[in-house]
C-alpha positions in Angstrom: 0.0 0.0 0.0 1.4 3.5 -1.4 1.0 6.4 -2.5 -1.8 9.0 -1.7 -4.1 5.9 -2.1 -3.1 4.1 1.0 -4.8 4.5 3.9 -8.1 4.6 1.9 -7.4 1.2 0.4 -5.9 -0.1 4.0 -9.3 1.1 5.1 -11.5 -0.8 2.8 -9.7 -3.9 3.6 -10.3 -3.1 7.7 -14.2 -2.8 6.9 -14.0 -5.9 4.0 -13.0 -8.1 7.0 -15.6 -6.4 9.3 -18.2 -7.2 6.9 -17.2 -10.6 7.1 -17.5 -10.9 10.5 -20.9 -8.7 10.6 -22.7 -9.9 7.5 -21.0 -13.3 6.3 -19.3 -14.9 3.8 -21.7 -14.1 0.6 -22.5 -10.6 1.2 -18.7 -9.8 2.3 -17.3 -11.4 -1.0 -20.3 -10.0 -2.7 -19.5 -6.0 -1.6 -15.6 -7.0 -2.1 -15.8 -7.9 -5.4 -18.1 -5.2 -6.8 -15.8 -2.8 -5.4 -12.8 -4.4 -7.9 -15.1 -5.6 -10.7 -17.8 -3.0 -11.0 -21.2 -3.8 -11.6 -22.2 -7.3 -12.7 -19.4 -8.5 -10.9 -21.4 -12.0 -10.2 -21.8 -13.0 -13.8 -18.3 -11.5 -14.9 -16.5 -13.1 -12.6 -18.2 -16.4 -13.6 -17.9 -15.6 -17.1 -14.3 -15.6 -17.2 -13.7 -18.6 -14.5 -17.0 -20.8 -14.3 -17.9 -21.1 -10.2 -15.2 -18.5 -9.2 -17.8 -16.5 -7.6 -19.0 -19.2 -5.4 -15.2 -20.4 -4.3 -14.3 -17.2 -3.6 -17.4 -17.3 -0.8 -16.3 -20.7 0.2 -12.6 -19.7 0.4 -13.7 -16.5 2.3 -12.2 -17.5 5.9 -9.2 -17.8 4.7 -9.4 -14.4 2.6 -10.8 -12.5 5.2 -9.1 -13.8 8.7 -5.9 -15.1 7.6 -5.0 -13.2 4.1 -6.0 -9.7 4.9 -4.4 -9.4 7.9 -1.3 -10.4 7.4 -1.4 -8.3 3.7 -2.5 -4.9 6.4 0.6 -5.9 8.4 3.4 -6.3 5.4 5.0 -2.8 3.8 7.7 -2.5 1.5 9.0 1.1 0.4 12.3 2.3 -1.5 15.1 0.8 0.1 13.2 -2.7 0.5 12.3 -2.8 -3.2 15.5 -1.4 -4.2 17.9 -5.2 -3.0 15.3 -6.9 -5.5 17.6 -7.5 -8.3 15.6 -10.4 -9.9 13.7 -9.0 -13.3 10.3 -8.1 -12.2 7.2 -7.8 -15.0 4.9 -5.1 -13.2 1.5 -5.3 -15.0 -1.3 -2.8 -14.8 -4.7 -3.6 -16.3 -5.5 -1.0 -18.6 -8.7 0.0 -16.9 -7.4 -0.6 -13.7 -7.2 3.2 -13.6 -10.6 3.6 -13.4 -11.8 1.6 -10.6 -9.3 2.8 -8.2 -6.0 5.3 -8.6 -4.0 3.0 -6.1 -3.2 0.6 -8.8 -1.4 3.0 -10.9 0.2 4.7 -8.1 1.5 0.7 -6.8 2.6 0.2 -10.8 4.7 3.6 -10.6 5.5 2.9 -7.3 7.4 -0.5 -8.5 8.8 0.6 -11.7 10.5 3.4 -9.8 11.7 1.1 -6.7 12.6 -1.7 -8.4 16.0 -1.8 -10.5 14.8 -4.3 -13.0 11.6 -3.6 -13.1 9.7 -3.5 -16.7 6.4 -2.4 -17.3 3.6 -3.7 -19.0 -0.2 -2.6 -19.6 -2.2 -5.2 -20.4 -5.0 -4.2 -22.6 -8.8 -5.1 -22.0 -8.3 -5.8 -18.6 -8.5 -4.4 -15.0 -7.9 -6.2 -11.5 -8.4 -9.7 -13.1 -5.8 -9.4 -15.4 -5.0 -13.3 -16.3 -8.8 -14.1 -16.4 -10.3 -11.0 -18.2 -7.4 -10.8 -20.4 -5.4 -14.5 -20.5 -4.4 -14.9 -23.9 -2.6 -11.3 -23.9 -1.3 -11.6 -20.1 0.8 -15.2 -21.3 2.1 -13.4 -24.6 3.4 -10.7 -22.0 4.3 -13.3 -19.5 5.9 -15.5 -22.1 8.1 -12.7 -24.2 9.6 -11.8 -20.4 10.4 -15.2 -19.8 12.0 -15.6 -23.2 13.9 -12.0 -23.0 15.0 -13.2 -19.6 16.1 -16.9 -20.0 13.6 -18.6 -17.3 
């Protein structure tokens, strides 16, 4: 979490987990992924992975009590990022943008920290890159791994 973003998007994860615990599963999941899809979320989300939706609400525990917390309790910032030498592909969904600025202010963040960081947009695609964009997220994924011998 940086940038000017931050603390709003550290919020939303505080009151994601509250929901959990206030409203269950369904409706937590439900709110969560609205806010990172947009509307239609349900039937997008299914779309693109058939039954993801309804993992995602069985998987919720785990999302909400164990991954969350320990993602509010990590940081990284400049001289962290900076010892990661290994080539980094740092992908932003172009309409990422529009659902929240914190995702182009974590892509700049990265490409600026990072000393072998490359950046990639990946076209027709926002917070679920690899499923609302797969074919052009393994072309990306594939020339980096080709460019860089792995």
């Amino acid at each position: 979490m940086v940038g000017e973003s931050a603390q709003g998007y550290r919020e939303s994860l505080v009151r994601g987990a509250e929901r959990f615990r206030e409203a269950g599963a369904f409706t937590a999941v439900d709110e969560f992924l609205a806010a990172r899809f947009g509307e239609g979320h349900r039937e997008a989300i299914n779309g693109m992975v058939p039954g993801a939706f309804e993992q995602a609400v069985a998987d919720a525990e785990t999302s909400f009590e164990a991954e969350l917390p320990a993602l509010l309790k990590w940081s990284v910032d400049g001289p962290k990022a900076e010892r990661i030498s290994q080539p980094v592909l740092a992908v932003l969904g172009d309409e990422s943008p529009a659902l929240s600025p914190r995702f182009s202010e974590t892509h700049e963040f990265v490409l600026e920290w990072m000393p072998n960081a490359e950046g990639f947009v990946l076209p027709d695609a926002a917070h679920g890159l690899q499923m609302q964009n797969p074919a052009g997220m393994a072309e990306a994924l594939a020339e980096f791994f080709r460019r860089h011998g792995m």
